[in-house]
N, C-alpha and C positions, 0 to 999 in steps of 0.2 A: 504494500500500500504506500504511494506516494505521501508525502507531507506536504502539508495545504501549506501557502506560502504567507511569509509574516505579511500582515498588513504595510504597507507603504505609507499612502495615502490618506487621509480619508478629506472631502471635499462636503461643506454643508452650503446649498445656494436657496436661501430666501424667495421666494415668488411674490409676487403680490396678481390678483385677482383685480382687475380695473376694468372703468368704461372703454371698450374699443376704441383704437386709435383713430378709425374711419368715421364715427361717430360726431355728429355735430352735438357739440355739449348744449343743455338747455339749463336754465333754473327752474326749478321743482315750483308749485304754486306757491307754496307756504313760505319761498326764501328762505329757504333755512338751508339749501346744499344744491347740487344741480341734479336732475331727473335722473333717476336710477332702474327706470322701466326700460333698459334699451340693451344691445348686445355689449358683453364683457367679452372679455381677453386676457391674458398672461399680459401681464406690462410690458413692453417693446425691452427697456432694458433690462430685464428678467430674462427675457428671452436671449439674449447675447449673453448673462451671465450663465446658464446653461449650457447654451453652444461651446463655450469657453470652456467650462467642466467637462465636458464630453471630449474637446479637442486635448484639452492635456490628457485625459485617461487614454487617447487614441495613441498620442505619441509616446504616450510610456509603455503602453501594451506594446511597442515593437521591439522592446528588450524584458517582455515577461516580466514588467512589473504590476501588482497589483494595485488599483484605486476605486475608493468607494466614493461614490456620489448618492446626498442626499438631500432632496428638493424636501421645504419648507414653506410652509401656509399658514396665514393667520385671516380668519373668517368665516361666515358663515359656511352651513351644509354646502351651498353651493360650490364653494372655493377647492372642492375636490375637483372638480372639472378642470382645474389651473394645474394641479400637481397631476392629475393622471396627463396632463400634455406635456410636463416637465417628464415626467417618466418613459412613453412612448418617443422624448425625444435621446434619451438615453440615462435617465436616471437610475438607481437601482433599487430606492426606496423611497419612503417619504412619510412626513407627520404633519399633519394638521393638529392649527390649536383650535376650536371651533367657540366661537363666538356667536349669539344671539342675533338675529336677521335685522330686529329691529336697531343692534346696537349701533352706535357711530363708529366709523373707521378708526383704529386703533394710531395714536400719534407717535410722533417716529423715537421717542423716550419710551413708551409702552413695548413697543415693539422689538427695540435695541434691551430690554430688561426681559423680554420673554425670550428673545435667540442665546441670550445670555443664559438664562438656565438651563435651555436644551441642551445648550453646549458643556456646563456642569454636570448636567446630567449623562450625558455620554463620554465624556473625558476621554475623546479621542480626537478630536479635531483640529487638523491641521490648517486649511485654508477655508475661510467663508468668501465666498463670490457673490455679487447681488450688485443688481442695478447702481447706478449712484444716483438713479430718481426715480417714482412713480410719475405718471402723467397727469393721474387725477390730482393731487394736492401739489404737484413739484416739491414738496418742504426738499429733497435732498438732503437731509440729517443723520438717516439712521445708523449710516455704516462709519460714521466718526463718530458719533456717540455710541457704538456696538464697541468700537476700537476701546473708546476713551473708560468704558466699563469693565473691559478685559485686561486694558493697561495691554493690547497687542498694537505691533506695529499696522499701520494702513496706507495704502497705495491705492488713492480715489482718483477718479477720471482716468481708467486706464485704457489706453490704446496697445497695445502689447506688453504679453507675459511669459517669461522666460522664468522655466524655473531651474536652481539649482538643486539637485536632489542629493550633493554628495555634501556639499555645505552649508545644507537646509536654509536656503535663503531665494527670492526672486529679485529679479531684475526687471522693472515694470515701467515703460514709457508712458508719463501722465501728459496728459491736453492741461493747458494752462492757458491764460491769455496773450502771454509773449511768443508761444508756441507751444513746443515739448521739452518736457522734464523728466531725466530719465534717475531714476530711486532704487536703492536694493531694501527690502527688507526680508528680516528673520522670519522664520516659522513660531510660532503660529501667526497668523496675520488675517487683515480684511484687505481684496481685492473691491474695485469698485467699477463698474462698467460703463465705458463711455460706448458713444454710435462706431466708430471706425475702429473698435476690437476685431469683430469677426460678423461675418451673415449667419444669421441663424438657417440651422435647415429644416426643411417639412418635413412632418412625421410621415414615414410611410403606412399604410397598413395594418401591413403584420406587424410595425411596431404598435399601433394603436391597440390592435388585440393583445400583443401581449402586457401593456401595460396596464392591463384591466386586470390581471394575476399577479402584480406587483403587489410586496407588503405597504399597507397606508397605515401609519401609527396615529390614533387620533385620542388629542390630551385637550384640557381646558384649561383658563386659567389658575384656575383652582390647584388643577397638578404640577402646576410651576411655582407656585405660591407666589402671583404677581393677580394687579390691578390696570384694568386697562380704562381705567378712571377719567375722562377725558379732566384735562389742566386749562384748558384753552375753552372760552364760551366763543358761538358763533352768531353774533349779532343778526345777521343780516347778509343775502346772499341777492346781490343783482347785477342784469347783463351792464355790459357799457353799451353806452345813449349810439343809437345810430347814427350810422356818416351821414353825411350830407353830399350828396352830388355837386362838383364844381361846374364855375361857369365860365367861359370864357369873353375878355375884353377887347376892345376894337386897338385901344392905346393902350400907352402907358399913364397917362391924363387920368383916363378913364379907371385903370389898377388905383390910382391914387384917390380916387374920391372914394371908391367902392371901400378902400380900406379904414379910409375916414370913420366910411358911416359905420362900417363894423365896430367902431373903440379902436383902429392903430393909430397909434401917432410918431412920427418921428423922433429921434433919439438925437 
């Protein structure tokens, strides 16, 4: 009998469940959030921190190294639709925290103290990968405050990931606003996914089938012993005022008066 090989790896990537990217956002009647009657989706960059999982497990497999990849949900019953597509695209497992339909979206402090005990809980985790934003709220918080709770090093807005496996460390080019910034950090650590990492791929098929026999681990808050208490009140949620179609002038005379009557005046 062969011996099973030491774990390498292990990889936990965060999902989030959101309104579809194609989706024209609306505000709900009551302004309290925007309408949530419409098609959802795996958040776009969820979707490339998977792809990302899947491409390192790809390029280790060709020297027979083992990695575990495990996709992570916070939300309602529904939000298993999000991690069975994290899975079919090459996950190997997954936990859902399941939250209340009626609750609010959990805020990126709640959410950075819930990955946080999974992660206690499992005391194996080498790299977390995960968006460096949802679409629905953009907050982009979670995965430096995920770091800054771990006391782990992080490499956010990343556009390539090179890892070193003999001196447990990566080498990660971050998008910044001067350009690129290229980081090494230690194991254990938070990657953070920018758009120009990698394209995500479609599930095929038979992977969809078999991600339906994939194990889904499903815990509450309760079993983490956190509170997803929102801290934040939400006054008031409304669109911005319609454009106004421009018009065009015969002079420049004429620009001048037009902007008179508006309220400009020369400086």
């Amino acid at each position: 009998m062969r011996p099973s090989p030491a774990r390498l790896l292990n990889i936990l990537v965060p999902v989030k469940r959101a309104v579809d990217y194609a989706v024209k956002i609306r505000v709900n009647p009551q302004q309290t959030g925007v309408d949530l009657n419409v098609k959802h989706s795996m958040n776009p960059f969820d979707e490339i921190a998977v792809e990302e999982a899947v491409r390192i497990r790809e390029r280790l497999s060709k020297d027979s190294e083992p990695v575990t990849i495990t996709a992570l949900t916070i939300g309602p019953t529904k939000s298993v639709e999000t991690l069975r597509t994290a899975l079919a695209m090459g996950a190997d497992s997954a936990i859902h925290v399941e939250t209340q339909e009626s609750a609010s979206s959990p805020e990126p402090l709640g959410v950075a103290k819930a990955i946080r005990a999974i992660i206690q809980k499992q005391e194996s985790v080498d790299i977390v990968i995960m968006g460096k934003q949802a679409i629905d709220d953009d907050f982009g918080q979670t995965g430096q405050m995920l770091a800054g709770l771990l006391g782990w090093g992080q490499a956010t807005y990343a556009s390539k990931v090179d890892l070193d496996l003999v001196q447990k460390n990566a080498v990660v080019l971050r998008e910044i606003d001067g350009g690129l910034e290229q980081v090494r950090v230690k194991f254990p650590m938070i990657i953070t996914t920018d758009l120009r990492l990698n394209e995500p791929r479609y599930a095929s098929l038979p992977n969809i089938m078999k991600a339906k026999k994939k194990p889904v681990t499903r815990l509450t808050p309760t079993d983490l012993g956190i509170s997803f208490e929102p801290q934040m009140e939400i006054i008031r949620v409304t669109e911005p005022p319609k454009r106004i179609g421009g018009a065009k002038v015969e002079s420049v005379d004429e620009l001048v008066e037009k902007l008179r009557a508006a309220g400009f005046t020369a400086v």
